[in-house]
N, C-alpha and C positions, 0 to 999 in steps of 0.2 A: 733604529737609526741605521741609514745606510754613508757610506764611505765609497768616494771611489777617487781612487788616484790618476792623477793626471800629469807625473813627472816632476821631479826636483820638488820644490814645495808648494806645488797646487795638488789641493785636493777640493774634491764637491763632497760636503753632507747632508741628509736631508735630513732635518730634522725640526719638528713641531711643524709640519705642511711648507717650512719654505726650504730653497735652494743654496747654502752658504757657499760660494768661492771663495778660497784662501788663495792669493799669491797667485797669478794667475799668470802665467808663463809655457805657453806650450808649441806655439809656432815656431821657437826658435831652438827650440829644444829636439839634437837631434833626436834621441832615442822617443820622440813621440808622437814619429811621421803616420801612426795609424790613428789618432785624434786629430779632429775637426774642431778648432776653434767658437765655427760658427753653429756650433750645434750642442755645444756644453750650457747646459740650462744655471741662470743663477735668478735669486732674488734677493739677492745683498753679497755686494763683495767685500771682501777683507784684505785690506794689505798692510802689510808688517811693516815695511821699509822701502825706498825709493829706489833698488838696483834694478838693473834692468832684468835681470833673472827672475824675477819675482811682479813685475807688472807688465812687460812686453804685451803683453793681451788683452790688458785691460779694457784701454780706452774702447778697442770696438767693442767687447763682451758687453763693457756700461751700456754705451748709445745701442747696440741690438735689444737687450733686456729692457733696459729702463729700470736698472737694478740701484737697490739702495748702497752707494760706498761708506763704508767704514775703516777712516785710519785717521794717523795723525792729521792734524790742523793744516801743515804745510804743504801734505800729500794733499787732501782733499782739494786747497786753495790749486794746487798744479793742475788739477784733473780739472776743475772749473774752468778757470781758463781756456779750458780745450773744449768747453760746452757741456762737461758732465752738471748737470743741474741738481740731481739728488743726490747731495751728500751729507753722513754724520759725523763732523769733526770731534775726533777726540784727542786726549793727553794720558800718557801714565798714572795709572790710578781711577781712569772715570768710567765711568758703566754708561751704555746708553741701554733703557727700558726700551723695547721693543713690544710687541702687539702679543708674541706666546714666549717668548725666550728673551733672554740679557745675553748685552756683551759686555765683558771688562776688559777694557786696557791695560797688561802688563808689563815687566820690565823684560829687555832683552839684552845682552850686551852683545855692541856689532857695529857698524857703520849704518849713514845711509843718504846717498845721494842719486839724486835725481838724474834720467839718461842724460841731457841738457848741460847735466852741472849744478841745477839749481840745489841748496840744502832743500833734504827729506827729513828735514828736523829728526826728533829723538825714536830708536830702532821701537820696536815693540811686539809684542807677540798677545793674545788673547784668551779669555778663558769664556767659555761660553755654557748657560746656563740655560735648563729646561726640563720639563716633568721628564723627558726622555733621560737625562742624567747629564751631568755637567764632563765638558771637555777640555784640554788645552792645547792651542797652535803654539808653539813655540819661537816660529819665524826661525832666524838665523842668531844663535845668541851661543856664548862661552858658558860652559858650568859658573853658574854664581851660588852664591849661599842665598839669594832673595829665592831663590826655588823653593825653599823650606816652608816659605809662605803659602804657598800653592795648594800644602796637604789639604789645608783645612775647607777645601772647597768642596773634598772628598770627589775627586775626578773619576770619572768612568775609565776617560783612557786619555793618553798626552802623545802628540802627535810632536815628535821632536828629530832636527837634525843629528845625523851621524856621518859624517861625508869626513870630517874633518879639514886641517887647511887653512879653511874658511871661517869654522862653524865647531864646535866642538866635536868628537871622533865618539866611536862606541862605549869607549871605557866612560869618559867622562858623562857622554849621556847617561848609562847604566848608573851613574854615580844620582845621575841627577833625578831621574825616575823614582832613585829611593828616597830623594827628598822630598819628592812631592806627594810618594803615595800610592803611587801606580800599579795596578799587576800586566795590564797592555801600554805597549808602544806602538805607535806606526813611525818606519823608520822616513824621513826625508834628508832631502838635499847630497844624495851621494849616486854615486856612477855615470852623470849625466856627462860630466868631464873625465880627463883623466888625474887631476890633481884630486877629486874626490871621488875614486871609486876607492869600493868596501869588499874586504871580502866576506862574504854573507854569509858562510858557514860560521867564520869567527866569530862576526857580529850575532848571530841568534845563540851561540855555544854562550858568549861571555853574557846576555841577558838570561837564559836560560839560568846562569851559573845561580843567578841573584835571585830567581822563583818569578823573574818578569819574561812575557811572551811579547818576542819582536815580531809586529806586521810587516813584510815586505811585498806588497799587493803589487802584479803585474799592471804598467801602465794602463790606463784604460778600466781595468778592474774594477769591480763594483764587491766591496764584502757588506756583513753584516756585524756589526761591531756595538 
């Protein structure tokens, strides 16, 4: 399974022969002036939630690829609208089978409204499942106790905010890694602003502290995870 970061919380991974896009935000994103929008490959995108940090990209990524969307009901219906024709509505709680791999719909707590104004109906984050080994986006969510739920998927690695602010901060992430199970994180959603920069040495000391190893992959970056 490869990973590669693409600023705040988009990330690409490949995994089981297709392209996943999480959150896809990078044009507006200063620190990410050495990515090409038009040149990050997907073949399903995934979005959490309706802020604009989080799908500014979308719309062309969709209509260039011809990529399959997956997010809530309300998102999907917005992106329609605009001509996106392939979409998978989901809700909290629903899996959609796919061809080699599952997505499940999870809880996130957060907001989520559309650039427009329009409701982005309810926040969400994902858990994704394949012979390669099961993952979690997190999206933009506060430490909750539903994390606890999450062990039992037995995740490879969980892909969670630390920026704070916004979004919960290192400590709390660390908290929340250990409820889910994890011994990797990849960190998002921090330094792109200055309400959420991190300091990085902290943030890997206090996961370290726990026996968990924080990813901080330079934008662009491609690991192997």
């Amino acid at each position: 399974m490869k990973l590669t970061y693409y600023g705040q919380s988009c990330i690409g991974v490949q995994v089981a022969g297709a392209h996943l896009l999480f959150d896809p935000f990078i044009s507006g994103n200063p620190l990410a002036k050495g990515v090409d929008p038009a040149q990050v490959p997907a073949t399903h995108v995934l979005i959490t939630h309706g802020h604009g940090d989080h799908i500014a990209d979308a719309e062309a990524i969709l209509k260039r690829t011809g990529a399959l969307l997956l997010s809530n009901f309300e998102i999907c219906n917005w992106f329609a609208a605009k001509g996106i024709q392939r979409t998978h509505p989901m809700n909290t709680g629903g899996r959609a089978e796919l061809s080699r791999f599952t997505v499940k719909s999870t809880v996130a707590q957060h907001s989520s409204t559309m650039p427009d104004g329009a409701s982005g109906g309810s926040p969400g984050a994902f858990v994704v499942f394949s012979d390669e080994g099961n993952f979690h986006h997190a999206g933009d969510t506060a430490l909750m106790m539903d994390m606890q739920l999450l062990k039992r998927h037995q995740l490879r690695f969980a892909c969670l905010p630390i920026g704070d602010t916004y979004t919960m901060g290192v400590d709390d992430a660390v908290e929340a890694a250990q409820y889910m199970g994890v011994k990797t994180v990849v960190g998002l959603h921090y330094d792109t602003f200055s309400a959420i920069a991190i300091d990085k040495q902290y943030a890997r000391a206090a996961f370290a502290k726990a026996g968990i190893t924080l990813l901080l992959p330079g934008i662009g970056e491609t690991i192997d995870i």
